[in-house]
N, C-alpha and C positions, 0 to 999 in steps of 0.2 A: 538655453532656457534655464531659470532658479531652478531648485531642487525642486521648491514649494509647487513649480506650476508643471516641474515632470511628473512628483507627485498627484496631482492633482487628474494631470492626464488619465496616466496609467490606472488609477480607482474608477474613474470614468469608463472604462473598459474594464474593471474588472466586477464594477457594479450591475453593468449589462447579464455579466456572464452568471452572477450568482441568481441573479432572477430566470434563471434559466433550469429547472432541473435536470440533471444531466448524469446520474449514475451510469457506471459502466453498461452499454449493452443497450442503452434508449439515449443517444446521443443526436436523432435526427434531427431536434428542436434546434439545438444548437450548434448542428452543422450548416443547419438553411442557416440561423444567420448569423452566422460567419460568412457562409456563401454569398448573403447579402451586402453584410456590411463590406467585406472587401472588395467587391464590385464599385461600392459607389464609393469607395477610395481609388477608385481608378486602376484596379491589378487584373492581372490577365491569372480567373480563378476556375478551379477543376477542383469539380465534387465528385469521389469513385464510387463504387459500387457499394465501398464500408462505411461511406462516409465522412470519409479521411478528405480532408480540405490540402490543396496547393497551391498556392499564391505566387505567382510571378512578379516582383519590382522590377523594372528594367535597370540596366546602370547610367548612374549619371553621362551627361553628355562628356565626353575624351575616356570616361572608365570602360569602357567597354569591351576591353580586350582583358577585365582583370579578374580572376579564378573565381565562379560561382560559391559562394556561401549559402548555405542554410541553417537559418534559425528553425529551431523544431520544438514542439511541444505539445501535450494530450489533453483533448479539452473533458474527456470524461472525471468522476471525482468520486472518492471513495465516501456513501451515505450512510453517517450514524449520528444516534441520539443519545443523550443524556438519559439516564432511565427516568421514566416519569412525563418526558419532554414528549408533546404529542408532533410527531412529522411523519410525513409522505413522500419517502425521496421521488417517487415517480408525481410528485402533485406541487409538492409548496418548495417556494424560493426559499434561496440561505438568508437568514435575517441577521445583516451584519453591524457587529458593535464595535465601537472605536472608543479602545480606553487608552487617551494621552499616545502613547508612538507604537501601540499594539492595536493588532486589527485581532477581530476572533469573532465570532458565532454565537448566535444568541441558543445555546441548549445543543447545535450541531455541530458535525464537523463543517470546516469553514469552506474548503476548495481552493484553499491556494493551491495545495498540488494537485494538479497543474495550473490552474486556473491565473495563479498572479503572473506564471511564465506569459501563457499564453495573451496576457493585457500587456505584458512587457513588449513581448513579437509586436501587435499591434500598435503600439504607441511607437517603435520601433520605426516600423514599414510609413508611418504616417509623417513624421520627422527627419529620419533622416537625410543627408547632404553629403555631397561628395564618396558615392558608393556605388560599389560593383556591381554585380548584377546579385542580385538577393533573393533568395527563394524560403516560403512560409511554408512549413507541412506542420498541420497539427490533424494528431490521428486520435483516434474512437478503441477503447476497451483495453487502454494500458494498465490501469489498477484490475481488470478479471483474468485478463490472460494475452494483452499485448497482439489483438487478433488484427489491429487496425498498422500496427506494423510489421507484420509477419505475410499481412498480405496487398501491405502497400506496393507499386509496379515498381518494380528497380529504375524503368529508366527516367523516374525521377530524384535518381540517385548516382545515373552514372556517370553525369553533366557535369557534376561540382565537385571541387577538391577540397572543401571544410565543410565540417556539420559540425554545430553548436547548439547541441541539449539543453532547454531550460527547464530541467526538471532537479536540480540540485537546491539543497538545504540551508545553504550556509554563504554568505556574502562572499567571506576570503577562502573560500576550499572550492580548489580546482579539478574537480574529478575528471581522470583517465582513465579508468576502467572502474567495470561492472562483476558482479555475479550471475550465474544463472540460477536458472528454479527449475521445475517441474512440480504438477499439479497431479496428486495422487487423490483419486476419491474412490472410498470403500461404500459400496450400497450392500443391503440387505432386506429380505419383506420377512419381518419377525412374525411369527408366532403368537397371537392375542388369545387368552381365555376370562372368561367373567373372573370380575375382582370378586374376592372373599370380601365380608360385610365387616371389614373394619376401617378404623379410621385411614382415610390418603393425608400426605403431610407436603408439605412444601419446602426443597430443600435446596437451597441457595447458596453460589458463591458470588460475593460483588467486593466494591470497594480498591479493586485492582486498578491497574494506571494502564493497561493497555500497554496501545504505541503498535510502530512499524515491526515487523515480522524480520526488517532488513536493519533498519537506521537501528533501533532498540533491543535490537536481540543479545547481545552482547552486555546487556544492563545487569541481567540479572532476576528479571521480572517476571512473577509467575501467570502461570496460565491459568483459568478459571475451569477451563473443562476437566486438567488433571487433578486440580484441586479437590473437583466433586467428586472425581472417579475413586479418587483415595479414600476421601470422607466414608463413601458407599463400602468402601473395604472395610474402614474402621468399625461400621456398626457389625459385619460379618464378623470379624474376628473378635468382637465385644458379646457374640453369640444373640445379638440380634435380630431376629428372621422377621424379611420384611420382601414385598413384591416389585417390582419396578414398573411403573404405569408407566413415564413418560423424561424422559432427557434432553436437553436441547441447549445451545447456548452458541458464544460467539458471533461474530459479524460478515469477517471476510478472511478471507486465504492469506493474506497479507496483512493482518492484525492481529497481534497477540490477545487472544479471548481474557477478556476481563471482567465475563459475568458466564453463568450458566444456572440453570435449575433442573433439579429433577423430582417426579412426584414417584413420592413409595404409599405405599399403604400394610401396615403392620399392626396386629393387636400390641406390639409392647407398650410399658405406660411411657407416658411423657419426661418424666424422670428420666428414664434410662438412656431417653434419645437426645438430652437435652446435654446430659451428663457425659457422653462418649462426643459428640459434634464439641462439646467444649475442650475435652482432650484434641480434638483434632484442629481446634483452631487454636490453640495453642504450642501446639506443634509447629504448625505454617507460619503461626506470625516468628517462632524464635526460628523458625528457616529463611523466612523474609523480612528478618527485623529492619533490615535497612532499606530495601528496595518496593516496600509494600508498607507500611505504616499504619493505611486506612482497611487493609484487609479484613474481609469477617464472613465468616456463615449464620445463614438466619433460619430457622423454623418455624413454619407455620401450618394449620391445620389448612386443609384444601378442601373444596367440595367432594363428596366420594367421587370416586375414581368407577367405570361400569367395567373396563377391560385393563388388562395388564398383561406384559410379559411373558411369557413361560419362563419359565427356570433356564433351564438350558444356556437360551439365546439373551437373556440379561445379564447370564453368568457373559459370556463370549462379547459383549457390546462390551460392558465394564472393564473387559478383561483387553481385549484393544484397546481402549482410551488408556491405561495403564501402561502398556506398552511402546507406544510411542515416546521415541525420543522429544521432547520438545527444549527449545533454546538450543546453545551452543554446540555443536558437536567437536567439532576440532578447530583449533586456532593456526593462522598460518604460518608455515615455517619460512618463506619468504618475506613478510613484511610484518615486523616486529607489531603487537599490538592488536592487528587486524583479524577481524572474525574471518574464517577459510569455509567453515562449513557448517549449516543449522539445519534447523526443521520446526515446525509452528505447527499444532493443533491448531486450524483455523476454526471449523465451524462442526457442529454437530446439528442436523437438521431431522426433526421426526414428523410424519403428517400419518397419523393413524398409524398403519402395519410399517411404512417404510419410513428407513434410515440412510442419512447418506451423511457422510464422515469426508471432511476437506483437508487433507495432510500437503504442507507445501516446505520441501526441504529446499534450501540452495547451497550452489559454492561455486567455489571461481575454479574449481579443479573437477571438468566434467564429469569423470572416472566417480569423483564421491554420489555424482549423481545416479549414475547407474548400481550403483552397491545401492544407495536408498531403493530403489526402482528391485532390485532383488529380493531386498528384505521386505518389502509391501505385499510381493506376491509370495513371501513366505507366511506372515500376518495372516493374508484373506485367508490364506489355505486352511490354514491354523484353526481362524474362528468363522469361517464359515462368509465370509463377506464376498462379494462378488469387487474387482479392482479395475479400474479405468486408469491407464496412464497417457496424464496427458504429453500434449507435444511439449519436447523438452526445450526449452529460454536458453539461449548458448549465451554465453559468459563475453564479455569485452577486454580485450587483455591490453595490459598496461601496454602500451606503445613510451619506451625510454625517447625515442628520437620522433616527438612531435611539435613542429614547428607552431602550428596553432596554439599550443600550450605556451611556446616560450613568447608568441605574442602579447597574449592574455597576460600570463604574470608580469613582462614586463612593463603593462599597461598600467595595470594594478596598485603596482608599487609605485608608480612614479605618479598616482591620482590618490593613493592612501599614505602612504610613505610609509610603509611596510610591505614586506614579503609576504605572498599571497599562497596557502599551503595547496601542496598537487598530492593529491591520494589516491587508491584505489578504493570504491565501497563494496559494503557486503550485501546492499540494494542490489534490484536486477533494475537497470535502464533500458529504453530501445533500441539503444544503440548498438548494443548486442547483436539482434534482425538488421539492422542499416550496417553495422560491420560487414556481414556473412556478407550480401547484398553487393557491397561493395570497399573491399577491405582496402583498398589503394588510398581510399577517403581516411583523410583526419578527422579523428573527435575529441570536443571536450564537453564535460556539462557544469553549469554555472546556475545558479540560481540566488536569490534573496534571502534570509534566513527566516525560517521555521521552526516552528517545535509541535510537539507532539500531533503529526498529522496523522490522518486516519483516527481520530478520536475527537469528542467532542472537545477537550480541551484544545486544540490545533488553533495556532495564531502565527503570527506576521508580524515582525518588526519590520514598522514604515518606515525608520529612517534607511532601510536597507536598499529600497525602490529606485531611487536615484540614482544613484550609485551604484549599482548593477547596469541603470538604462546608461550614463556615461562608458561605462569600461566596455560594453558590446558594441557600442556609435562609434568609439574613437576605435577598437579593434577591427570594426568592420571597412571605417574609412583607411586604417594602416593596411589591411590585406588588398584594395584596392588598390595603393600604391605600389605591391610587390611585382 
């Protein structure tokens, strides 16, 4: 097929899927049809108990003796807006805009990841010729917590000797290992008393660039929740006495927060709050002069506020958000360059009295996990927060001697006519769960190029489509020959 009409396929299937709402954790809609649609492509398909879709290709007629493959990818997608931008990730499709060789989102994040792997898989199973026997898993709730492969059945994992992740960033980068994570969340039921009868104010961090918690963490890029936690210091130490009504911000666990607000109510005048928030965003921006640009804090007066805070437990909420490590923790002494170990303020959530705080550390060296995992339940202790830790995401480790790899690249080069780079990232994949599962299995993951996903700004270079769907066709028909 031309580029133009593999192109053309693959949008065709990845247009279905964006009419589909599908955030992490409400993926039924668009597991029936996938369960559909691969049916009346003629595959032998299995829907589990998570939702998690399996697809059987049979092998071409003489391949039939030749080592099972699985193409794998997650059809759930990380839901966010532009501020301003009215959506319902449980309600309205992605409304998607094509400017010249970029795809993106009209005000939303787009769902390529996963969503354009999982049109590739498809256009994939529909097309190809001369191949082995091919197996499609695309699993439910890898951007919340990877529950659709942690509890997908092994023995659809113990039949085949490659798996090939389309969940990667970048057309020429070969990823062979992953990081792991763990999901730390702090809850709390604070303490409310009637607000005193002064002004409530409005106190905003925006203008941030976001980005992946894994791909971006290494940027440099601030977070919006510790920005405002600071702020909230500066007017304390400016001798400002003010109340805390309400705080909240961020999106997901695996997004660097790039907005947050919180409402105070204080008699000071407007001068004086106007004049210390201006010292403090001028602070951030000569700290983020390069990696934040459009940064800024805004005030504004609010409707009054009826309850607020106690002392105490506003001092202790502020005083965790402060504490937290967020960005880079250590770099790795193995592989020059590469993030080893982070952690993300993901999300601050308040509904009246309760608070719940989303902390999501990773790294490829389990051990750093468990040290986070200690210092969290020193934190709770500390300020009074009750701690949940979740199940911990085991890490994917570099395999030196994988033959799927030396397919790939050499497929690569000899269709691009360049050398195709093999990394490790500081992402966590599934592979990770499909490792433990069955470590005997080779992996790699490959994907189309991307930029800023998990953000409204997230796009798609088309001419990358193609040419992804070539280098998996001809990979899949050379592994059939082995």
């Amino acid at each position: 097929m031309k580029n133009s009409d593999i192109l053309q396929s693959v949008m065709k299937e990845f247009r279905a899927l964006a009419s589909i709402p599908r955030p992490s954790g409400h993926e039924k809609a668009v597991s029936d049809y996938l369960l559909t649609h691969l049916k009346e492509m003629g595959l032998m398909v299995v829907q589990d108990e998570r939702n998690n879709i399996i697809a059987d290709l049979p092998a071409a007629h003489g391949r039939e003796n030749a080592p099972r493959v699985i193409l794998q990818g997650h059809m759930d997608m990380v839901c966010v807006a532009a501020p301003g931008v009215a959506y319902e990730p449980l309600k309205d499709a992605i409304k998607l805009v094509e400017d010249g060789d970029v795809l993106r989102a009209d005000g939303t994040s787009l769902g390529a990841d996963d969503g354009i792997g999982v049109a590739v898989i498809l256009h994939i199973l529909r097309h190809l010729k001369d191949h082995g026997p091919v197996r499609a898993i695309f699993t439910v709730d890898e951007e919340r917590g990877m529950t659709g492969a942690i509890h997908l059945d092994e023995k659809y994992l113990k039949d085949a000797q490659y798996l090939i992740n389309c969940d990667s960033e970048n057309l020429d980068e070969l990823c062979v290992g992953s990081a792991g994570g763990v999901d730390l969340t702090f809850s709390r039921t604070l303490k409310l008393v009637a607000a005193a009868k002064e002004k409530a104010w409005r106190l905003s961090v925006g203008g941030l660039q976001g980005g992946h918690s894994g791909e971006e963490i290494g940027e440099g890029r601030a977070n919006a929740l510790r920005l405002l936690s600071l702020s909230l210091a500066g007017f304390s130490e400016a001798g400002v006495d003010f109340s805390l009504a309400s705080l909240a911000g961020g999106k997901a666990k695996n997004a660097i927060a790039s907005d947050a607000t919180a409402i105070i109510v204080t008699a000071a005048p407007e001068e004086k709050l106007r004049e210390v928030l201006m010292q403090e965003e001028q602070t951030f921006r000569r700290t983020y002069s390069v990696t934040e640009p459009a940064l800024h804090l805004s005030l504004v007066e609010a409707p009054p506020a009826d309850q607020v805070i106690v002392a105490d437990d506003a001092a202790n909420l502020l005083r965790i958000l402060r504490l937290f490590h967020t960005g880079v923790y250590q770099m790795s002494a193995v592989t020059p360059g590469m993030v080893e170990t982070s952690s993300n303020l993901g999300v601050v959530r308040m509904e009246g009295a309760e608070v719940d705080i989303v902390f999501y550390p990773r790294s490829s060296v389990e051990g750093k996990l468990f040290e986070f995992c200690r210092m969290a339940k020193d934190l709770a202790e500390l300020t009074g927060f009750a701690l949940h830790i979740g199940t911990l995401a085991p890490s994917w480790d570099e395999d030196k001697d994988n033959p799927l790899a030396r397919v790939i690249t050499e497929i690569f080069e000899q269709q691009q006519g360049k050398p195709m780079k093999v990394e490790t990232i500081h992402a966590g994949l599934e592979c990770g769960w499909f490792y433990r599962k069955n470590p005997q299995m080779k992996f790699v993951s490959v994907g189309v190029t991307t930029h800023d996903i998990h953000s409204p700004k997230e796009s798609l270079e088309l001419p990358t489509v193609a040419p992804l769907v070539e280098l998996l066709s001809a990979a899949l028909i050379k592994l059939a020959e082995q």
